[in-house]
C-alpha positions in Angstrom: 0.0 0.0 0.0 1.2 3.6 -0.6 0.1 7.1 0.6 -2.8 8.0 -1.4 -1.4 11.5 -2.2 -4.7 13.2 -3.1 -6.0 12.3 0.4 -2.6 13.3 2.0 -2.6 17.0 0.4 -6.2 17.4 1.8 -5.3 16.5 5.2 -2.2 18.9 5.3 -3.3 21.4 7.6 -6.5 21.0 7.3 -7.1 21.0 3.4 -5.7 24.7 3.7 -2.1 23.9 2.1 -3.7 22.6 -0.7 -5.5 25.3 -1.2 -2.7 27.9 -0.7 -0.6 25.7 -3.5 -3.7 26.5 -6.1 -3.6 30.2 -5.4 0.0 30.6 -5.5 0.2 28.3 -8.8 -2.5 30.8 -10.1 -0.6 33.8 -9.6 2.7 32.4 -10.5 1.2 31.5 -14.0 -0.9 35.1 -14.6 2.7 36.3 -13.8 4.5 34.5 -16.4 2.3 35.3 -18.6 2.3 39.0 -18.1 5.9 39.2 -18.3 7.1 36.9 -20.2 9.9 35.8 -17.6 9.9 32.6 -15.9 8.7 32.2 -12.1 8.7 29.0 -9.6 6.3 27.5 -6.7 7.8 25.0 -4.7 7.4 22.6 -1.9 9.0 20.5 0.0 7.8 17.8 3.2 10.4 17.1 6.2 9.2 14.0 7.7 10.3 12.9 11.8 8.7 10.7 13.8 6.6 12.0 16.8 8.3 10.3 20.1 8.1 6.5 19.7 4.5 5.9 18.4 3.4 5.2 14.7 3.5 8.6 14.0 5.1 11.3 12.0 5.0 14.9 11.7 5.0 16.3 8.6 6.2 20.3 8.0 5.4 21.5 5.1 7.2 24.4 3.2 5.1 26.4 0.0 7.5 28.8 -1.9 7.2 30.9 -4.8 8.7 33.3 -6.6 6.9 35.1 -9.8 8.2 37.5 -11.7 7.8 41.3 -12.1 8.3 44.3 -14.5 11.3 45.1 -12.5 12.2 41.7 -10.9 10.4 39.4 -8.9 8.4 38.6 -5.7 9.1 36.1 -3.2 7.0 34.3 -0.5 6.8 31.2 1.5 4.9 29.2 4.1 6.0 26.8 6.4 3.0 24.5 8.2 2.7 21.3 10.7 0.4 18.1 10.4 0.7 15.3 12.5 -0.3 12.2 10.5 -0.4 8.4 11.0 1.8 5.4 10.2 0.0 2.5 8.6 1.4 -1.0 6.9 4.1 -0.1 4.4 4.6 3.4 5.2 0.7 4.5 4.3 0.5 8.3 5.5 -3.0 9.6 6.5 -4.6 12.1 8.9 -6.5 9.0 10.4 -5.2 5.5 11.9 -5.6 2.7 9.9 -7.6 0.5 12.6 -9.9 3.3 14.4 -11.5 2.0 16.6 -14.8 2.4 17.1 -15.3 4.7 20.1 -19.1 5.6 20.3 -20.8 2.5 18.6 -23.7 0.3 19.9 -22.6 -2.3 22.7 -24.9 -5.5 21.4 -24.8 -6.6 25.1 -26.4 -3.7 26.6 -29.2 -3.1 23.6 -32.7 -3.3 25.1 -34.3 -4.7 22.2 
């Protein structure tokens, strides 16, 4: 199994790094195309383990740089998810065996 990485971006910080990368790949573009010049977004995932459990903390860091008449503009964001360690290195926001804490308890049901 692998890290579905749809499902990981949405769980980065909420769903909001995600959509920070969509606005700053917009601008970055409507940049390039008013100048002309070439501009970058960027990001990068450092990945340590959280104490001695099964998981990981996962910092984040959004950069880009688009261009201007007269040079360019630079900005970057750094953000923290904790996430979960499943079989084979799976990443997710949840643990792969939840388990279930408010369900029905057959041997107490009044039926």
């Amino acid at each position: 199994m692998s890290t579905n990485v749809e499902t990981f971006m949405a769980d980065l910080d909420a769903g909001t790094v995600q959509d920070k990368l969509g606005t700053m790949l917009s601008l970055v573009a409507a940049s390039v195309v008013d100048t002309g010049k070439q501009g970058k977004v960027a990001i990068s995932f450092d990945i340590k383990q959280i104490g001695n459990s099964h998981q990981v903390e996962i910092s984040n860091k959004l950069a880009y740089a688009r261009p201007t008449a007269r040079g360019k503009q630079n900005e970057e964001e750094t953000t923290v998810t904790p996430m979960h360690v499943g079989t084979g290195g799976d990443m997710s926001f949840f643990p792969e065996n939840q388990v279930e804490m408010f369900g029905k308890n057959k041997e107490n049901s009044h039926a």
